[in-house]
N, CA and C atoms as an extended XYZ file, in Angstrom:
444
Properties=species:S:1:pos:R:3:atomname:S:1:resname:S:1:resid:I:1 pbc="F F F"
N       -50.869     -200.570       19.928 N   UNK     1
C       -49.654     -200.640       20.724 CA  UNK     1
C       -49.603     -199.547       21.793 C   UNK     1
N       -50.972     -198.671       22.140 N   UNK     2
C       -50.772     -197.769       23.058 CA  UNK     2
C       -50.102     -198.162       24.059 C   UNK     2
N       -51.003     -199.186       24.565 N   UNK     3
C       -50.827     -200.120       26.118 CA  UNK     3
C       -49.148     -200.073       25.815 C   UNK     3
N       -49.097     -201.102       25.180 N   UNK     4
C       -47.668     -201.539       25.437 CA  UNK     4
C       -46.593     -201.061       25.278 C   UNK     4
N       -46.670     -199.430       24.939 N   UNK     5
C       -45.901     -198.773       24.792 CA  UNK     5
C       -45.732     -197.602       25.925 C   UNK     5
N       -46.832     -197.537       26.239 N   UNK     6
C       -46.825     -196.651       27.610 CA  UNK     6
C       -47.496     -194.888       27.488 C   UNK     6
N       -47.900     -194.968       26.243 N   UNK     7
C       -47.885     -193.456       25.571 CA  UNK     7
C       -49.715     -193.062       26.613 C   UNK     7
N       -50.640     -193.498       27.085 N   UNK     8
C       -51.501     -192.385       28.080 CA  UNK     8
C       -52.016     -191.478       27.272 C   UNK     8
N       -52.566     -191.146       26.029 N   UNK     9
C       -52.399     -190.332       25.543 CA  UNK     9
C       -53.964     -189.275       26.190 C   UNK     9
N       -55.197     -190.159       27.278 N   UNK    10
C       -55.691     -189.485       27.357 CA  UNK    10
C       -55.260     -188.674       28.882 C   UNK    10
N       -54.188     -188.949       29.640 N   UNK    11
C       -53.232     -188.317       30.552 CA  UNK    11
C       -53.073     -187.052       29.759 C   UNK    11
N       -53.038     -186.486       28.295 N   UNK    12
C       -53.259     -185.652       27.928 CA  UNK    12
C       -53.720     -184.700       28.076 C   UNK    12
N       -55.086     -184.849       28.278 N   UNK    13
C       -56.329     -184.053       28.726 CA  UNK    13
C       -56.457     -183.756       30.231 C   UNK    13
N       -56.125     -182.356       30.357 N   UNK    14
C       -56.582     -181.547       31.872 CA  UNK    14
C       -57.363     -181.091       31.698 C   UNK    14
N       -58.633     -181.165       32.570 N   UNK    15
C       -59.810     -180.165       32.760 CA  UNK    15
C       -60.414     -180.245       31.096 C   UNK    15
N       -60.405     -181.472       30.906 N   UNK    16
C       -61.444     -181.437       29.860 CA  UNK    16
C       -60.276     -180.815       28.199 C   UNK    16
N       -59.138     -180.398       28.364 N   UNK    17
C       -58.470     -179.524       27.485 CA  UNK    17
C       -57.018     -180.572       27.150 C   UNK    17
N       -56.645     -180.535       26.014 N   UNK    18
C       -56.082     -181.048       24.918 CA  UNK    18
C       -54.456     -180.994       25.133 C   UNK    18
N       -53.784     -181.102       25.779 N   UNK    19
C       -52.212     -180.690       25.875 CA  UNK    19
C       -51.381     -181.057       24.755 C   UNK    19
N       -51.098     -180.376       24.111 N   UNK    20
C       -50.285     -180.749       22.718 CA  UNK    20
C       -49.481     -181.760       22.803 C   UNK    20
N       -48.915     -182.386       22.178 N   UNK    21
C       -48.095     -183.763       22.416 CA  UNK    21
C       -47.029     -183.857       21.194 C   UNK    21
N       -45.685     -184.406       20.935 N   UNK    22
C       -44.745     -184.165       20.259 CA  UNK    22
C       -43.942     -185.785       19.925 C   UNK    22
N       -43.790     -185.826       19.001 N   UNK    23
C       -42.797     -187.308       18.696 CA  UNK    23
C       -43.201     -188.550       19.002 C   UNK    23
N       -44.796     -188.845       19.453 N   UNK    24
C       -44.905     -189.634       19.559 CA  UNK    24
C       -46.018     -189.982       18.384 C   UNK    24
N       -45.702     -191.628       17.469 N   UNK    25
C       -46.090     -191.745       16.675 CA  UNK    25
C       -45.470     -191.632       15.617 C   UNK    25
N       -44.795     -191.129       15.286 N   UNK    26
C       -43.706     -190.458       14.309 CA  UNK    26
C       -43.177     -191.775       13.336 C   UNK    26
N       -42.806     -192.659       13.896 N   UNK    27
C       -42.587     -193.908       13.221 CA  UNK    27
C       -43.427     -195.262       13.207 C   UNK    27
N       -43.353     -195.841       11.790 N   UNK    28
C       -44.222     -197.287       11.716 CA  UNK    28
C       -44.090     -198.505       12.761 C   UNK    28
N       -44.524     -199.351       13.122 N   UNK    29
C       -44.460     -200.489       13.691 CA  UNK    29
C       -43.063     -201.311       12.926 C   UNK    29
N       -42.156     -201.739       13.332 N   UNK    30
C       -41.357     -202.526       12.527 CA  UNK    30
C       -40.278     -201.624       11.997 C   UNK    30
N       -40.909     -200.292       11.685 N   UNK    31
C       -39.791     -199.436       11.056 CA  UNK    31
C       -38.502     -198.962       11.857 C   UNK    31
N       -37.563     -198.629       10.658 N   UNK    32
C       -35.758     -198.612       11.789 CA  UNK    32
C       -35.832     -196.762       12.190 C   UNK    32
N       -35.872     -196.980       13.049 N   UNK    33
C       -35.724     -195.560       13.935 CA  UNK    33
C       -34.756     -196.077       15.033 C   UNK    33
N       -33.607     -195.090       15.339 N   UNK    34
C       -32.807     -194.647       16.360 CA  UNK    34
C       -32.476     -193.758       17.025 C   UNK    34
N       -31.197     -193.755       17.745 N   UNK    35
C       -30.987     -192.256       18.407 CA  UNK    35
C       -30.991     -191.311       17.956 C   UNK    35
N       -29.918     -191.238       16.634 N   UNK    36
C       -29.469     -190.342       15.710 CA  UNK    36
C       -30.840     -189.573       14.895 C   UNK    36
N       -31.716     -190.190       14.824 N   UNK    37
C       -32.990     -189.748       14.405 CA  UNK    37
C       -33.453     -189.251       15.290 C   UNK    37
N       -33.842     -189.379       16.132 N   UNK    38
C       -34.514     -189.226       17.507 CA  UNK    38
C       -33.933     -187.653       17.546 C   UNK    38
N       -32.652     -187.781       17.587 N   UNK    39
C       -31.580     -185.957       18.331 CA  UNK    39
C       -32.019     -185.370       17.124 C   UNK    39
N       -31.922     -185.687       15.483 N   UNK    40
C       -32.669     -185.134       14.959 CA  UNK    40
C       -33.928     -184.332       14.806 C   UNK    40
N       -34.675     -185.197       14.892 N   UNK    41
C       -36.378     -184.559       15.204 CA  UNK    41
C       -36.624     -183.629       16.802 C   UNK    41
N       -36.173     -184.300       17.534 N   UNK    42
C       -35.979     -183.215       19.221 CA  UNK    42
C       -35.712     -182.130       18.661 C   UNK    42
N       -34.248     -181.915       17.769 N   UNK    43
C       -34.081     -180.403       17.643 CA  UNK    43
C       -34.881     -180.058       17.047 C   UNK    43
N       -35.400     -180.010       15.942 N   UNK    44
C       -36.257     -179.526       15.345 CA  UNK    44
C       -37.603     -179.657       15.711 C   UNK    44
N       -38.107     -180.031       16.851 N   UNK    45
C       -39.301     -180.002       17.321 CA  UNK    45
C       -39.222     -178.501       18.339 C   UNK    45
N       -37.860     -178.822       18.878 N   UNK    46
C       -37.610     -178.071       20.356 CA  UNK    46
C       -37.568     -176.757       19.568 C   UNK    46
N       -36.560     -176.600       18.444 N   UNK    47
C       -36.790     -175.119       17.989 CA  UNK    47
C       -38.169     -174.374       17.489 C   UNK    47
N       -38.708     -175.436       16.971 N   UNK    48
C       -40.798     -174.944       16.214 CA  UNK    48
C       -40.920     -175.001       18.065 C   UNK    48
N       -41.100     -175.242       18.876 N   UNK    49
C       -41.889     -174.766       20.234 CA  UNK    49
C       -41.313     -173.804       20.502 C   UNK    49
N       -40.064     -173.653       20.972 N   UNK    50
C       -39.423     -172.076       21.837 CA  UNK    50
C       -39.601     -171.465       20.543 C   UNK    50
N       -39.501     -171.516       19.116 N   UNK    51
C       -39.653     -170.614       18.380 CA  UNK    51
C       -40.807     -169.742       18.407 C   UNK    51
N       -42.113     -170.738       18.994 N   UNK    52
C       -43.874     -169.890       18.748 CA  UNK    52
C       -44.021     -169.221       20.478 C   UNK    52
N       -42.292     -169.019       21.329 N   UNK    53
C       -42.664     -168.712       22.295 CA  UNK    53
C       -43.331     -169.744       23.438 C   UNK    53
N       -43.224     -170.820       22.711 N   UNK    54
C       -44.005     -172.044       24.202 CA  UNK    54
C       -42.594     -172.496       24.975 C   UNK    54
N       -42.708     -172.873       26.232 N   UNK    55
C       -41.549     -173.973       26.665 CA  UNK    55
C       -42.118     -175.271       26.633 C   UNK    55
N       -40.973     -175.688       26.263 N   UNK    56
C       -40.905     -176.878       25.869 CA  UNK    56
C       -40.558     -177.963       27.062 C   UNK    56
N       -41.120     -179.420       27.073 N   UNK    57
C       -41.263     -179.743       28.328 CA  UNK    57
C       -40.904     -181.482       27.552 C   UNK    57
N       -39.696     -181.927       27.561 N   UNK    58
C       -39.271     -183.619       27.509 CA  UNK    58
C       -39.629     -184.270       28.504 C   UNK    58
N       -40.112     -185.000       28.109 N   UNK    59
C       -40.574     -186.275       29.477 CA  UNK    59
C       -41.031     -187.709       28.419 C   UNK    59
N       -40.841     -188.713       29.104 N   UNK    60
C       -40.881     -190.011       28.361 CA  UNK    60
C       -40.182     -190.652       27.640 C   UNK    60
N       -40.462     -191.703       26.988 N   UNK    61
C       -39.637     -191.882       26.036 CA  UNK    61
C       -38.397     -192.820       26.558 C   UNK    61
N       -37.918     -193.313       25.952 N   UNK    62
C       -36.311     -194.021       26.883 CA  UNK    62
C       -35.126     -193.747       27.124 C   UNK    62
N       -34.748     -194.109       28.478 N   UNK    63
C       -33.747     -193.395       28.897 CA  UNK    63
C       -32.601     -192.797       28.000 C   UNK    63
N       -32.001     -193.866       27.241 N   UNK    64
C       -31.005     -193.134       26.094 CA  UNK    64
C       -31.615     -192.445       24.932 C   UNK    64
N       -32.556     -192.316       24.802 N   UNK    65
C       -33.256     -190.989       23.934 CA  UNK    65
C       -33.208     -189.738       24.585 C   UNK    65
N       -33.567     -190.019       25.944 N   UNK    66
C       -33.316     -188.429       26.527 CA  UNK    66
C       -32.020     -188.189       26.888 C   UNK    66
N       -30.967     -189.396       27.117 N   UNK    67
C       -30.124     -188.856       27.942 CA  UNK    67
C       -28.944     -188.295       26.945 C   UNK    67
N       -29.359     -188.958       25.533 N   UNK    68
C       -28.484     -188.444       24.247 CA  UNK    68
C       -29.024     -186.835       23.795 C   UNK    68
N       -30.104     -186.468       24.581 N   UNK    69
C       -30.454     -185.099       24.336 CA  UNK    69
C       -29.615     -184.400       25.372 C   UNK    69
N       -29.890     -184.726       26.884 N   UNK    70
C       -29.535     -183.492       27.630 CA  UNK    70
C       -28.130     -184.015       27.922 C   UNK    70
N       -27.277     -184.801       27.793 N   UNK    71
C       -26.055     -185.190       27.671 CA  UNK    71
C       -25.040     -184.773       25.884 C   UNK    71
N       -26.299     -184.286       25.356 N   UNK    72
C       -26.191     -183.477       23.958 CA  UNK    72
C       -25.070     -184.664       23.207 C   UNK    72
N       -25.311     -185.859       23.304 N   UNK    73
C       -24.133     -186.794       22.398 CA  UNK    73
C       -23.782     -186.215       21.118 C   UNK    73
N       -23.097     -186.019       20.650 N   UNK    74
C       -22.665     -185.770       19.218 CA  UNK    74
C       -22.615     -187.507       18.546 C   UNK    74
N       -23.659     -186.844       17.524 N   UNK    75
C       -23.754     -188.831       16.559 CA  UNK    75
C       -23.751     -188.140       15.090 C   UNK    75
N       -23.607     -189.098       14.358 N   UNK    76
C       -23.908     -188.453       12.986 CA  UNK    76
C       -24.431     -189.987       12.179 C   UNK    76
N       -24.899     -189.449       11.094 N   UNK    77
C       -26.024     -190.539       10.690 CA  UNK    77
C       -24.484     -190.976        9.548 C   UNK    77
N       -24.295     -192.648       10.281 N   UNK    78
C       -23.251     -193.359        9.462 CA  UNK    78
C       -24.200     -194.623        8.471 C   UNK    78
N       -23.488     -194.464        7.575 N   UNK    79
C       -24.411     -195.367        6.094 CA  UNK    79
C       -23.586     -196.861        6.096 C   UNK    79
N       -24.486     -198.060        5.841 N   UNK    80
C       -24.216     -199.017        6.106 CA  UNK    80
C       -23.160     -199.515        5.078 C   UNK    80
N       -21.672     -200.374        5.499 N   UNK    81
C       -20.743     -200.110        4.806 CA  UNK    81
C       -20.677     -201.643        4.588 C   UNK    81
N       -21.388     -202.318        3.247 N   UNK    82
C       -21.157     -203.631        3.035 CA  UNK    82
C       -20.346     -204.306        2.592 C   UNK    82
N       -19.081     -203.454        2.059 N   UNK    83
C       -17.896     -204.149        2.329 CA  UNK    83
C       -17.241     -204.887        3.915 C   UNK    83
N       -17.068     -203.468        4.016 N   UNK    84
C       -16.648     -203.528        5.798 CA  UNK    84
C       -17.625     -205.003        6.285 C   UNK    84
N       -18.855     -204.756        6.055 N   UNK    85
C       -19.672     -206.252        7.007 CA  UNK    85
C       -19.449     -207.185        6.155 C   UNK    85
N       -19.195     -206.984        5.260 N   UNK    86
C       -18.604     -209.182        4.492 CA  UNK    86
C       -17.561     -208.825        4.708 C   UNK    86
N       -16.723     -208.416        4.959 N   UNK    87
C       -15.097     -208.627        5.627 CA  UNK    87
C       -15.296     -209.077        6.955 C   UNK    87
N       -16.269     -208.599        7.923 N   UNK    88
C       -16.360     -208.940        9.538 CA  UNK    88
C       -17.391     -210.302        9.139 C   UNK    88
N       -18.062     -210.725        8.241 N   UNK    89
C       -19.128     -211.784        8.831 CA  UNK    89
C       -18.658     -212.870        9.135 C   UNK    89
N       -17.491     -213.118        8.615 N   UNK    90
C       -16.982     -214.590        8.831 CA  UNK    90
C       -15.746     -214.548       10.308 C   UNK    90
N       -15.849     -213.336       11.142 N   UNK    91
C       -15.149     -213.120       11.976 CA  UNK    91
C       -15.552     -214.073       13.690 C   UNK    91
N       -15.139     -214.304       14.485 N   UNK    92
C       -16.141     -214.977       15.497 CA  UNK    92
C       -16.389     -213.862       16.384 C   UNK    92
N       -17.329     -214.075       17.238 N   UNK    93
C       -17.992     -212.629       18.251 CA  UNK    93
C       -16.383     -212.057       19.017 C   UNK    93
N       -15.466     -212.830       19.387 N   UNK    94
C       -14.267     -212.742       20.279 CA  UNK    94
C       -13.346     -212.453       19.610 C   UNK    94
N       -13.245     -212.530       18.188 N   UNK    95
C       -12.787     -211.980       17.474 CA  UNK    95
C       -12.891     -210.423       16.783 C   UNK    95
N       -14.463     -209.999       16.874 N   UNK    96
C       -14.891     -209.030       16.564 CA  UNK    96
C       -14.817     -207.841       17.690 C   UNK    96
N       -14.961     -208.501       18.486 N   UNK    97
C       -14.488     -207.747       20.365 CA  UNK    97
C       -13.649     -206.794       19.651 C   UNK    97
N       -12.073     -208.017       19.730 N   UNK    98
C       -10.887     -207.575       19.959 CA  UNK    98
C       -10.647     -206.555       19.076 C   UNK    98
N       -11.460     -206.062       17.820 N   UNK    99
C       -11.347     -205.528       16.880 CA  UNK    99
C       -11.817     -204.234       17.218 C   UNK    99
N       -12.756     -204.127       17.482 N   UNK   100
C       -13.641     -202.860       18.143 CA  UNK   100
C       -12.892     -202.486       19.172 C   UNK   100
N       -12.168     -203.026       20.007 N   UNK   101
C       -11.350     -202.690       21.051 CA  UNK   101
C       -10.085     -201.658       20.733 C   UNK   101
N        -9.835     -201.586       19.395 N   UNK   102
C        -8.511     -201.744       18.946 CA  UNK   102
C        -8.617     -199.738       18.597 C   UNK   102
N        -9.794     -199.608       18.620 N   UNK   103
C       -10.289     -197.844       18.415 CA  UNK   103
C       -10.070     -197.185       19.649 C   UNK   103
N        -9.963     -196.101       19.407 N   UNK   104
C        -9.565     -194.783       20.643 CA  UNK   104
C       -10.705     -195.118       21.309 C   UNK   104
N       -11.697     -194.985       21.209 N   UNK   105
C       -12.859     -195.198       22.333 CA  UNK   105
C       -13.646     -196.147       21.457 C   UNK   105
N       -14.633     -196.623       22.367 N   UNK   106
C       -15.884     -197.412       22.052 CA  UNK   106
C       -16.459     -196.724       21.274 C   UNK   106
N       -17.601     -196.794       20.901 N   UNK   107
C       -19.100     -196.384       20.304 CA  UNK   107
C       -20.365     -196.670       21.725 C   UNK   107
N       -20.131     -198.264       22.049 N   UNK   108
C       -21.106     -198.467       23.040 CA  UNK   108
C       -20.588     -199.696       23.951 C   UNK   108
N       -19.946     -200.072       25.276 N   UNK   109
C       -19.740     -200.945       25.592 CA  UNK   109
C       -20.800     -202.043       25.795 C   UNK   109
N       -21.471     -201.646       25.625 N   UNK   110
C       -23.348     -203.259       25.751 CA  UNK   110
C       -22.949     -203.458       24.341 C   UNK   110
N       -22.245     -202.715       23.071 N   UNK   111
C       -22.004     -203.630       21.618 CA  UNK   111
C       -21.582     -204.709       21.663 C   UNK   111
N       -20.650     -205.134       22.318 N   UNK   112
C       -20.145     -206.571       22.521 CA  UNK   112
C       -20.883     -207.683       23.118 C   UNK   112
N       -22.169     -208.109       22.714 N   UNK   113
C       -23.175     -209.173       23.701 CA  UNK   113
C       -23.757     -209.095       22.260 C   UNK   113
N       -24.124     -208.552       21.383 N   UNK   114
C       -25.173     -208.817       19.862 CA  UNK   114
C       -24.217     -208.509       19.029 C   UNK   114
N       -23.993     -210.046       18.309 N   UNK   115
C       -23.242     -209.911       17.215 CA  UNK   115
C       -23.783     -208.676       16.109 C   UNK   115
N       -24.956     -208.318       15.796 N   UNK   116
C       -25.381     -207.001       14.558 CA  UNK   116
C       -24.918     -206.307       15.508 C   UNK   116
N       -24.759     -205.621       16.778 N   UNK   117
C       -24.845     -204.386       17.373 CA  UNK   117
C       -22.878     -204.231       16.894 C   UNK   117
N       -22.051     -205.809       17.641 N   UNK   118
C       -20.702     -205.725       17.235 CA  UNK   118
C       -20.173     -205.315       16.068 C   UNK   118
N       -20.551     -205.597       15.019 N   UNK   119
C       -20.233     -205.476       13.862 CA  UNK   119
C       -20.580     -204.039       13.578 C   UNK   119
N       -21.925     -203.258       13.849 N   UNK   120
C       -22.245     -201.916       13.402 CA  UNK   120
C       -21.386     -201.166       14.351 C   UNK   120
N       -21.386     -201.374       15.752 N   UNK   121
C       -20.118     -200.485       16.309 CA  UNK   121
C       -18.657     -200.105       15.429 C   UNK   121
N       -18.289     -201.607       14.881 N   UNK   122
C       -17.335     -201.201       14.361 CA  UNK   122
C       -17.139     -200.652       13.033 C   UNK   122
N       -18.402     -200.658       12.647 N   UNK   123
C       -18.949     -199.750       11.134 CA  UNK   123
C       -19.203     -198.362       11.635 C   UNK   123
N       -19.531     -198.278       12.625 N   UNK   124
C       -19.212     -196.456       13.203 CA  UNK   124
C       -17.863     -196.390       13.139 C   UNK   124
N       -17.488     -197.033       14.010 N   UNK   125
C       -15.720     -196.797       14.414 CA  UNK   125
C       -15.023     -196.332       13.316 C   UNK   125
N       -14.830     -197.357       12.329 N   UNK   126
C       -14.113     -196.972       11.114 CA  UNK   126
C       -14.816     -195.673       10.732 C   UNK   126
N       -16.400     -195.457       10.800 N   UNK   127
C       -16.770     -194.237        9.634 CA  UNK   127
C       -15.796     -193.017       10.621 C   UNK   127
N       -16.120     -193.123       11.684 N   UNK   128
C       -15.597     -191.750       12.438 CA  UNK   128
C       -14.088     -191.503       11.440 C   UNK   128
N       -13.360     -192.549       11.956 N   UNK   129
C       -12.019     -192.338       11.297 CA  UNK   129
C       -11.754     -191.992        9.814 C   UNK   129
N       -12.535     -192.365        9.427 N   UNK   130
C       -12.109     -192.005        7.855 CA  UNK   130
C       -13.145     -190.435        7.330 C   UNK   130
N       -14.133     -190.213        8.439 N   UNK   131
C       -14.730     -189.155        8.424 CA  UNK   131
C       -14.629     -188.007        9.369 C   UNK   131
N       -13.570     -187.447        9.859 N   UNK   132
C       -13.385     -187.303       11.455 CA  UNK   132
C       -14.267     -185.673       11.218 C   UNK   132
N       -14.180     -184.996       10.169 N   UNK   133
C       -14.273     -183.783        9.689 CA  UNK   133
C       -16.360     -183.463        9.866 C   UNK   133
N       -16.750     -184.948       10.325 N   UNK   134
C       -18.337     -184.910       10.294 CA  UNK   134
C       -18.784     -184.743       11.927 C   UNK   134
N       -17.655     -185.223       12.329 N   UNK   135
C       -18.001     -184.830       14.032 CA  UNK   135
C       -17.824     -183.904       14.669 C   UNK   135
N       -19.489     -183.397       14.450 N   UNK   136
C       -19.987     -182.135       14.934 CA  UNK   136
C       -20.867     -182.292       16.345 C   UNK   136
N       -20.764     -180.901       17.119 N   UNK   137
C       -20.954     -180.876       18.425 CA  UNK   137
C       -22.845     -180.771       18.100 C   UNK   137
N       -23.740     -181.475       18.951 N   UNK   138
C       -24.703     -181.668       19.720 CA  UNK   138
C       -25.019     -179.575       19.623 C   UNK   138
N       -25.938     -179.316       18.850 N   UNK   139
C       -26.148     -177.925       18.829 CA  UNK   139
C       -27.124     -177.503       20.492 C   UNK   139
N       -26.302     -176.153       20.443 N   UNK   140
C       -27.230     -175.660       21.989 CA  UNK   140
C       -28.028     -175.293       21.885 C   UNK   140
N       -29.434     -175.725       22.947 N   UNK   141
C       -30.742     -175.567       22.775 CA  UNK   141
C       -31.075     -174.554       23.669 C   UNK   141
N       -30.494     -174.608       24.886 N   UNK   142
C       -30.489     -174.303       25.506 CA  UNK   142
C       -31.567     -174.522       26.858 C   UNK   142
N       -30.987     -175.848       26.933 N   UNK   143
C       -32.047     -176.452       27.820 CA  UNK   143
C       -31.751     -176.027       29.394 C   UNK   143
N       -32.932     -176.431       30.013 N   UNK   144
C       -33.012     -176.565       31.256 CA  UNK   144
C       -33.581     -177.753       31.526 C   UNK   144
N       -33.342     -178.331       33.192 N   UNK   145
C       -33.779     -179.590       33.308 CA  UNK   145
C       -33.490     -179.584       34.954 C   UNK   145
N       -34.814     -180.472       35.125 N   UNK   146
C       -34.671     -180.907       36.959 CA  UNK   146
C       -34.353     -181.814       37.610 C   UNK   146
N       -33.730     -182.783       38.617 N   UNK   147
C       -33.502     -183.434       38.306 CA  UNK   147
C       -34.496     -183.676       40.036 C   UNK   147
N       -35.388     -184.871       40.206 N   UNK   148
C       -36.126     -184.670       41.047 CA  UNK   148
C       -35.875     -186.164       42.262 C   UNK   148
């Protein structure tokens, strides 16, 4: 899946020499990886580099992976609530809208076009609320960034 993923990995190599490389690979083919994972592992990659004294250098990857880094989103890893989804399955998509609508803010406005994405928005929604005490700020890395 190199190709089709875009990863170059021998773009690596300057002058014959090895440029270390970070997060890529990290997950199986098929396997569930997201954002919330993603801001996970960044920090803890980003701190082991500035920690050994290297700077650290993001590039790649997709746009809302990086932009949930340097836009520092605050997410927290919400557990799938199967009550909550057999109460929504028998709901219709326009029905499920209006429901998700009904929260102080969104989660994601593109949730409303995939019925799984509708339904898990509103399985965040509720967790926030009944968990409000877990929403914690996006820790400072203290990045820099260019914008070119």
């Amino acid at each position: 899946m190199n190709i089709g993923t875009g990863k170059d990995l021998e773009d690596y190599k300057v002058n014959g020499i090895q440029i270390p490389f970070h997060l890529i690979d990290i997950a199986d083919a098929g396997s569930e990886y997201n954002v919330f994972q993603f801001q996970k592992d960044f920090v803890e990659t980003f701190n082991d580099i500035s920690g050994r004294g290297k700077l650290p250098v993001l590039c790649g990857g997709t746009g809302l992976y990086i932009e949930a880094v340097l836009r520092a989103y605050k997410l927290i890893n919400v557990p799938v609530n199967d009550p909550l989804r057999k109460e929504l399955e028998y709901l219709s998509m326009k029905e499920l809208e209006s429901r998700l609508k009904t929260y102080r803010k969104l989660h994601n406005t593109t949730d409303i076009t995939i019925r799984k994405r509708l339904i898990r928005a509103i399985e965040i929604e509720e967790y926030y609320l009944e968990h409000p005490e877990e929403d914690q700020p996006f820790p400072n890395s203290g990045l820099l960034f260019w914008e070119l």
